[in-house]
VMD Tcl script that builds the backbone (N, CA, C; Angstrom):
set m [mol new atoms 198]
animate dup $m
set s [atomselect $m all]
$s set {name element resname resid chain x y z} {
  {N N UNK 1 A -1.014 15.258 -12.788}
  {CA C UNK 1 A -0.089 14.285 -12.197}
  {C C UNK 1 A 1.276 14.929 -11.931}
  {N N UNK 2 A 2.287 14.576 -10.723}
  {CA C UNK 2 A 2.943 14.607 -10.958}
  {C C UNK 2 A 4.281 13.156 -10.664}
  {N N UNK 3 A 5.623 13.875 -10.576}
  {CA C UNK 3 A 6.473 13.053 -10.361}
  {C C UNK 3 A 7.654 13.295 -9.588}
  {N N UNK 4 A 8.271 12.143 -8.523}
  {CA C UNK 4 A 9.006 12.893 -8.206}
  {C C UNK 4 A 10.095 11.582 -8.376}
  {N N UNK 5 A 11.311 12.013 -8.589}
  {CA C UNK 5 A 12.242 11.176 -8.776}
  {C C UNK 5 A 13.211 10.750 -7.975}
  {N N UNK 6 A 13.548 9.835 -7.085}
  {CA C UNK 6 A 14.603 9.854 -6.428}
  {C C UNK 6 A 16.047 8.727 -6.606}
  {N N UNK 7 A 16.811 9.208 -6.792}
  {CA C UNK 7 A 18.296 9.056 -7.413}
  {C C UNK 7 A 19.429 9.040 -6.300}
  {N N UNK 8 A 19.384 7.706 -5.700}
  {CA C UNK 8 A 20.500 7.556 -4.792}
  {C C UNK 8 A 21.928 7.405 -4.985}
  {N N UNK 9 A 22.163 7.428 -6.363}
  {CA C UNK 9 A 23.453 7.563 -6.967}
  {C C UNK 9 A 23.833 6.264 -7.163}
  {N N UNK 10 A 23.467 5.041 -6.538}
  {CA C UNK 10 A 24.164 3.728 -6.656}
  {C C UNK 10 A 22.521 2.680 -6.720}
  {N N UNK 11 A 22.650 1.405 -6.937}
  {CA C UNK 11 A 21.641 0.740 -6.815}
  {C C UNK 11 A 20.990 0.045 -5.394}
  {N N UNK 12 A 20.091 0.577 -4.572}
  {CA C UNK 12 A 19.907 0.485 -3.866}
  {C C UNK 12 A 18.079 -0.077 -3.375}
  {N N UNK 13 A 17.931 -1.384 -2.413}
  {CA C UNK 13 A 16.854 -1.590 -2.184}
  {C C UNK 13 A 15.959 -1.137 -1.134}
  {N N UNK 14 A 14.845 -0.855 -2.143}
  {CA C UNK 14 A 13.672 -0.193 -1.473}
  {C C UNK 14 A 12.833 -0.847 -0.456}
  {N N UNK 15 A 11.804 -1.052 0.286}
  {CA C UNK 15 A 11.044 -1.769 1.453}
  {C C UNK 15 A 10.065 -1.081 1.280}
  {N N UNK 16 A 9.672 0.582 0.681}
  {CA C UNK 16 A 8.925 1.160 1.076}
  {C C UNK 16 A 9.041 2.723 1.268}
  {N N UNK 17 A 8.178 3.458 1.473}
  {CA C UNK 17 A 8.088 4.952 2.247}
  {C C UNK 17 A 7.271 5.195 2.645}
  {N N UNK 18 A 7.353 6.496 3.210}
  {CA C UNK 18 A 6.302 7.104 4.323}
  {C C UNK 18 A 5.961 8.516 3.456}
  {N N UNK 19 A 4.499 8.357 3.941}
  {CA C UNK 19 A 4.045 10.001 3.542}
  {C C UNK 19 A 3.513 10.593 4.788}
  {N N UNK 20 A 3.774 11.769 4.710}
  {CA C UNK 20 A 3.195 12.787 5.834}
  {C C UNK 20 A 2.966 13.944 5.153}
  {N N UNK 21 A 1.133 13.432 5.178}
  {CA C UNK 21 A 0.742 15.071 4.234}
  {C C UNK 21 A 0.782 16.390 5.140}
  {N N UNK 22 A -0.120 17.572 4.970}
  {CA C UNK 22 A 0.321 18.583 5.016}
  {C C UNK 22 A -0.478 18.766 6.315}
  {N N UNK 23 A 0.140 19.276 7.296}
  {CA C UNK 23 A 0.017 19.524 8.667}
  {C C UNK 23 A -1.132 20.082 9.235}
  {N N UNK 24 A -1.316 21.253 8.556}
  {CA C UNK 24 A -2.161 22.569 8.558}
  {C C UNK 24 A -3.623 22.853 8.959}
  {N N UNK 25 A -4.124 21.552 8.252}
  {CA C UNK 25 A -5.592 21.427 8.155}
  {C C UNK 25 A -6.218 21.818 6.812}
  {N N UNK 26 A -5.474 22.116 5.928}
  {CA C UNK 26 A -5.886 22.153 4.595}
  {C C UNK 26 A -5.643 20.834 3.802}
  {N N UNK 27 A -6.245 21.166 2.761}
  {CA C UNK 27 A -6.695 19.691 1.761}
  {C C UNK 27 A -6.064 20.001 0.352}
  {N N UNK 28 A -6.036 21.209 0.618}
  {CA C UNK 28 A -4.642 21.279 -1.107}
  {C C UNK 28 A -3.591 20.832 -0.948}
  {N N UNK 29 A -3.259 19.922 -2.135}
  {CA C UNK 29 A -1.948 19.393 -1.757}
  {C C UNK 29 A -1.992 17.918 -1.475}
  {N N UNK 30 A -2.740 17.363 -0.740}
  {CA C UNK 30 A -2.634 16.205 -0.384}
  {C C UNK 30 A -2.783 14.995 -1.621}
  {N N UNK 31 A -1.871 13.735 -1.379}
  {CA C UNK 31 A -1.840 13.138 -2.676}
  {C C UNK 31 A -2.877 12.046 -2.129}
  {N N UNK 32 A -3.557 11.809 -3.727}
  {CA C UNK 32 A -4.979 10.650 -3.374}
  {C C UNK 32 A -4.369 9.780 -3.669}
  {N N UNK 33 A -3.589 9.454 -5.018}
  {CA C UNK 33 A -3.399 8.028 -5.801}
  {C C UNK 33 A -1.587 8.268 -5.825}
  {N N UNK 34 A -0.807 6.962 -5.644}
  {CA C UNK 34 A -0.177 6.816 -5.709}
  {C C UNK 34 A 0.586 5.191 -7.129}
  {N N UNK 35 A 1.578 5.629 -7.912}
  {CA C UNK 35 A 1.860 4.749 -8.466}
  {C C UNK 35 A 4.050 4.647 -8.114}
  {N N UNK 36 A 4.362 3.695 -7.882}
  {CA C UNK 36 A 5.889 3.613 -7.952}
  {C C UNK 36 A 6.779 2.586 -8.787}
  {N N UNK 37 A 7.691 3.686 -9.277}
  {CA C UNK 37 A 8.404 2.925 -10.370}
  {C C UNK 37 A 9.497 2.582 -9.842}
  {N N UNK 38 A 10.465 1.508 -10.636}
  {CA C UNK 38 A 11.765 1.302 -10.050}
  {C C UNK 38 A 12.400 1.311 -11.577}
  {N N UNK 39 A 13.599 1.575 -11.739}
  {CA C UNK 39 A 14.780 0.906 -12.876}
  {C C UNK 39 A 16.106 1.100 -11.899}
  {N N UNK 40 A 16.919 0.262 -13.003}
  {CA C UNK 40 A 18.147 0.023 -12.615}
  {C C UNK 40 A 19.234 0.789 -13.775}
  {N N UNK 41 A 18.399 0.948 -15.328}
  {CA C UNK 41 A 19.282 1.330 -16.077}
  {C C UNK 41 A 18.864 3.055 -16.085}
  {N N UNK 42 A 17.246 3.358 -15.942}
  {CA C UNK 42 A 16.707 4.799 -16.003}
  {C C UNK 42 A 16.186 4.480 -17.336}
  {N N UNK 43 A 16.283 3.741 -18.452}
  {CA C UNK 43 A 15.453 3.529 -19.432}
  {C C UNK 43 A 14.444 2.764 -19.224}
  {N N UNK 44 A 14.105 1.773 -18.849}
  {CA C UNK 44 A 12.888 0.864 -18.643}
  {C C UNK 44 A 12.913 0.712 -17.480}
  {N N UNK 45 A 11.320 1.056 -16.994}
  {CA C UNK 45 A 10.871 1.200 -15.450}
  {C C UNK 45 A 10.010 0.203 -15.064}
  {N N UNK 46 A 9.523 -0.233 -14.196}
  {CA C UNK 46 A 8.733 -1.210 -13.943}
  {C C UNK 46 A 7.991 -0.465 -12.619}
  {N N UNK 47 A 6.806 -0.811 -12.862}
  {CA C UNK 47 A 5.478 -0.325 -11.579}
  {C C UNK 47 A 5.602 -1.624 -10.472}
  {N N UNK 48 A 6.258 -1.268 -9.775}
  {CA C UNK 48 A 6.168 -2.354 -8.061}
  {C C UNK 48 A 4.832 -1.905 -6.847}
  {N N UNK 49 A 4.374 -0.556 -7.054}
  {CA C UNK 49 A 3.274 -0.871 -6.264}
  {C C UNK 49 A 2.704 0.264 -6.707}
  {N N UNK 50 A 0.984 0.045 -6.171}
  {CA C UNK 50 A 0.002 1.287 -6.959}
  {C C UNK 50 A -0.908 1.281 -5.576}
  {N N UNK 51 A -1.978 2.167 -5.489}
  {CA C UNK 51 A -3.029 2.525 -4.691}
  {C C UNK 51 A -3.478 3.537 -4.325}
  {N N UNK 52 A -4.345 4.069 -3.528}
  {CA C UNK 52 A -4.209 5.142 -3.062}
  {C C UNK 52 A -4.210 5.413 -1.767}
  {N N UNK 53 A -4.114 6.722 -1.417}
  {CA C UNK 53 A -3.964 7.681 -0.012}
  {C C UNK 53 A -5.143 7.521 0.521}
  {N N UNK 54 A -5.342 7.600 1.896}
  {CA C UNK 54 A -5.988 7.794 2.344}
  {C C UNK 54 A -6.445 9.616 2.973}
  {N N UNK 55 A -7.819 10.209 2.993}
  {CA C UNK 55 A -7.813 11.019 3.082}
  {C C UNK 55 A -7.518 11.790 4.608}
  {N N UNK 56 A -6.278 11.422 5.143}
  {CA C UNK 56 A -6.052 11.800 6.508}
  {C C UNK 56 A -4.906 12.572 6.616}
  {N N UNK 57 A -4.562 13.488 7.994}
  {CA C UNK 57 A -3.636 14.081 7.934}
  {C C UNK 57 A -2.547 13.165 8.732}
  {N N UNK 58 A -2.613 11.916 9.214}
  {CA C UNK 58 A -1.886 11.199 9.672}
  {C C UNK 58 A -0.901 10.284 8.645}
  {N N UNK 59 A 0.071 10.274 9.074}
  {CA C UNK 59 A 1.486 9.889 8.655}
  {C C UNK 59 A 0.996 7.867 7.622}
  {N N UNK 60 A 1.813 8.039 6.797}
  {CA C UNK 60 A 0.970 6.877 5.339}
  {C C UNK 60 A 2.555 6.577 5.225}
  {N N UNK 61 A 2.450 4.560 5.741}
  {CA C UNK 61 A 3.398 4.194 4.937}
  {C C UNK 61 A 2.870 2.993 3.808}
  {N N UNK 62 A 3.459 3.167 2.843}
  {CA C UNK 62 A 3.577 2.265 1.687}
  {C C UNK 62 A 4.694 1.018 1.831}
  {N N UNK 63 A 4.034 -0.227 1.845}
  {CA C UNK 63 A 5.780 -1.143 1.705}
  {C C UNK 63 A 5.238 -1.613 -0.191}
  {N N UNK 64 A 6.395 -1.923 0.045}
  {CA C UNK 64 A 6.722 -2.269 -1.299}
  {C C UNK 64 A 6.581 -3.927 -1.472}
  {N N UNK 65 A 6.366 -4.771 -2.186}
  {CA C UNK 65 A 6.174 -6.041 -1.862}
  {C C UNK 65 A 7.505 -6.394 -2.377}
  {N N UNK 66 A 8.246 -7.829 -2.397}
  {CA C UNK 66 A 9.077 -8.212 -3.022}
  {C C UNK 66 A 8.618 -9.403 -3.667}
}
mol reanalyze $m
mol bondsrecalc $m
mol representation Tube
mol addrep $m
């Protein structure tokens, strides 16, 4: 697994993102399962959306529900 963290410096609302896996035609690398966290303090996180990737090289957006 991994993680990636993103830190906009202030509190700010999400809608969503986009993935665009890897161009090339290779399959390393590409993410299957996705989980996303949110906090406001950085101590307690909460999971707002889960699923997975689809196995394509075409552009993946995720919304976020509210």
């Amino acid at each position: 697994p991994h993680n990636l963290v993103v830190d906009p410096g202030t509190a700010r609302q999400v809608g969503g993102f986009k993935l665009l896996p890897r161009q090339d035609g290779g399959n390393n690398g590409k993410l299957a399962n996705r989980r996303f966290h949110t906090t406001t303090g950085g101590v307690t996180w909460a999971q707002v959306a889960h699923g997975a990737f689809t196995a394509s090289a075409a552009e993946q957006t995720v919304m976020i529900p509210r």
